[in-house]
N, C-alpha and C positions, 0 to 999 in steps of 0.2 A: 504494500500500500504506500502511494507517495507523499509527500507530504502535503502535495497541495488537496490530495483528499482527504487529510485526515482534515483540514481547517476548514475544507468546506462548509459551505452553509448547509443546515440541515431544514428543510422540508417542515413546515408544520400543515396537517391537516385536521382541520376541525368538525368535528362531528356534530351534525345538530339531532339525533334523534332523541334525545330528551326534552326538545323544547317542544317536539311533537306529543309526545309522552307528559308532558302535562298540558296540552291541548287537549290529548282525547281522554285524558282524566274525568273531565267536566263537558265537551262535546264544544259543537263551536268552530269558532277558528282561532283562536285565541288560548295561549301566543304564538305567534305564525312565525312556523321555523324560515320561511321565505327572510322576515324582518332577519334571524337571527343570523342567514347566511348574507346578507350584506352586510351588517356589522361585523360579523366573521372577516368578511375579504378588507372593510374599511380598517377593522383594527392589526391587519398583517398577516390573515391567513394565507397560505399560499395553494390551500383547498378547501373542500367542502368533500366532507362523507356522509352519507345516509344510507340505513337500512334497511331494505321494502323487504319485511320479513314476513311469511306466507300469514299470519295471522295478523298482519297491518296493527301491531299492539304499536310502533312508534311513526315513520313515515305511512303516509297512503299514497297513493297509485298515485295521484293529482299534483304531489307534493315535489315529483322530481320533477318532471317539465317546468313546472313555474319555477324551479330554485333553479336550475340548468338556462332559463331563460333571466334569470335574476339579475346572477353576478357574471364574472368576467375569467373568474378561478377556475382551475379544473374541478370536476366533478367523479367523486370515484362512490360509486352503487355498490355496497353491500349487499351480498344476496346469496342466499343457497344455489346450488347446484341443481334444479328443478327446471322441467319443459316449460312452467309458467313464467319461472322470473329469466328465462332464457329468451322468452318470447318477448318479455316486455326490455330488456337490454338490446334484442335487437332494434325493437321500433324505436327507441331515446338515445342510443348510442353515446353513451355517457364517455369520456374520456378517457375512464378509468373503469373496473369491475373486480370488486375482490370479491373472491366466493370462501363463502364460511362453512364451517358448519352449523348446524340449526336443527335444533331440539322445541318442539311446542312447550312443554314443559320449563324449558330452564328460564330465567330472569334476562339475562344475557347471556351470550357467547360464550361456551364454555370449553378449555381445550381446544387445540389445532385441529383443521380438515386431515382425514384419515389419504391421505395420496398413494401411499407405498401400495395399501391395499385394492384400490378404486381406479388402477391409473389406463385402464382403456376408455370406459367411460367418462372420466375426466378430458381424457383426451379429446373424445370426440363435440363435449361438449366444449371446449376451451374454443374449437377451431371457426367455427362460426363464427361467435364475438370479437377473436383477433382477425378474420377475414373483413368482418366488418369497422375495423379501426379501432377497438376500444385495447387497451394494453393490462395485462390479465395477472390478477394478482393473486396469491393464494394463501390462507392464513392459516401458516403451522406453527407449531412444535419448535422448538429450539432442537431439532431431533435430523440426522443424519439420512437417516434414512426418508423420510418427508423430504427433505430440503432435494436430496438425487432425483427421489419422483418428481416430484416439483418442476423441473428441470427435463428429464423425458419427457412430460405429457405436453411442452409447452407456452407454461408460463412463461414472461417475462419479467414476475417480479414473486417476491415473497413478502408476505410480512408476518414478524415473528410474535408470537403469541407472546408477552413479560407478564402475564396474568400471575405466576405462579411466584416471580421474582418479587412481585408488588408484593406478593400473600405476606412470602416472608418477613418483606420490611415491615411490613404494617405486624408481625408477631414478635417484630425484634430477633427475629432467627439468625442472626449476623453469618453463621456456620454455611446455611443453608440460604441463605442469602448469597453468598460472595460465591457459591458452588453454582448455583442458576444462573447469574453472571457468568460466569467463564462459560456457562453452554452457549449462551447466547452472544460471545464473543466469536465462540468457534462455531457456531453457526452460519455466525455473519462473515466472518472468511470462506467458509464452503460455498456460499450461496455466489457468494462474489466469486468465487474461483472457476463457477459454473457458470459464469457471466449473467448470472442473475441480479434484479437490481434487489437490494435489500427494505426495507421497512421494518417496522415495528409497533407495539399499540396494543393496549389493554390495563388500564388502574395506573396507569401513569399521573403522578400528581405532583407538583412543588419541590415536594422533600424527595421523592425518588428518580425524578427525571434525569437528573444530572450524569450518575453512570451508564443510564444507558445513550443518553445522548451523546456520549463519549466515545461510544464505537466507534471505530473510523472508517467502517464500511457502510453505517447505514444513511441512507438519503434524504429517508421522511420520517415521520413520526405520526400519528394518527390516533389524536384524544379527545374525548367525550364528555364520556360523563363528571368527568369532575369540572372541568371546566363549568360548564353549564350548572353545575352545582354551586361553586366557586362565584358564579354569575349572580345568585341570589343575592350575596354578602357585599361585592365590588363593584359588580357591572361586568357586562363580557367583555366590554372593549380592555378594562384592565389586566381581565381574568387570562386573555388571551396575549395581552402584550407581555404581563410576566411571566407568562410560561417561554414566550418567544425571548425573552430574556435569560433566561435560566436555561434555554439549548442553547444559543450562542457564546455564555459562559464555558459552556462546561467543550465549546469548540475552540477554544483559545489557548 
């Protein structure tokens, strides 16, 4: 890695489906993640992410087009691997498209996409979306064998799940803390070595961003919910510039 990549600017992408998520709390339109993705781009974001997940619990179907015709930033669609949200990425061709996994059940995202096991079907469904221009991303595991499939079936980009990294911080596990860390160091080497573009994204907040903004393979970053959590207390536009302060930190 050179040096001029390690100082690179690092990618922030901002997630609004929690502002959806307390819209359809109460019903309405209100608060309109539309408003929250232009504050997003005004206060430095260099994307917008949302989730049109098969039970529309945070974005609805309505909500990508108007935010895609909104702002001026890329736009990257979260989405299962499914013939519906396959069909609705072809018709809005969003910029971006990371495919997750997705459980009815869970709260959010939980754990990386299964690739090593799934990767013909993956494949076939990856090709379409990239025939049609969008740049495909896929959300694993700090996990080796992910990261190769990933890579056959594909993709152009990865992004590494830190959900487990955050767990720790947030238990004070320092042990098991700094052990998940070094996967996701050497993850993001493999990925790059594969000529994969890297990413990263899950419970990322204030106090933990720092290390992993530190990588010097990863590109972007991709946070959500605390932000928008964080938004109650500051405003977004602050909540967003110190986070965007606290990656550029920790790239110096």
């Amino acid at each position: 890695m050179t040096a001029s990549a390690t100082t690179r600017r690092l990618r922030l992408g901002v997630n609004i489906d929690h502002v959806a998520t307390l819209r359809n709390a109460r019903g309405g339109a209100m608060p309109d993640p539309v408003r929250a993705a232009k504050l997003a781009q005004a206060a430095g974001a260099d994307g917008i992410t949302l989730h049109l997940r098969e039970d529309r619990r945070h974005i609805r179907d309505a909500d990508l087009p108007a935010v895609q015709q909104a702002v001026d930033i890329p736009i990257n669609l979260e989405m299962a691997a499914t013939d519906e949200m396959g069909r609705i990425a072809l018709a809005q061709k969003p910029h971006a498209i990371c495919i997750v996994p997705e459980r009815r059940e869970e709260r959010t995202t939980e754990g990386g996409l299964e690739v090593a096991g799934d990767e013909a079907r993956l494949r076939d469904f990856i090709a379409p979306l990239a025939a049609a221009g969008s740049r495909v991303s896929l959300f694993v595991a700090p996990d080796e064998a992910q990261i190769e499939a990933a890579a056959r079936v594909g993709a152009r980009v990865v992004e590494l799940h830190t959900g487990a990294y955050c767990d720790y911080c947030d238990a004070g596990d320092s042990a098991a803390r700094d052990e998940e860390l070094r996967r996701l160091f050497v993850a993001a080497t493999l990925a790059d070595e594969l000529g994969l573009e890297v990413h990263a994204g899950h419970g990322l907040n204030f106090d933990n961003v720092g290390p992993i903004a530190a990588i010097p393979e990863l590109v972007e970053l991709n946070i959500g919910h605390f932000l928008i959590g964080e938004a109650v207390f500051i405003g977004l536009d602050r909540a967003i510039k110190e986070m965007r302060r606290l990656m550029d930190l920790a790239r110096e």
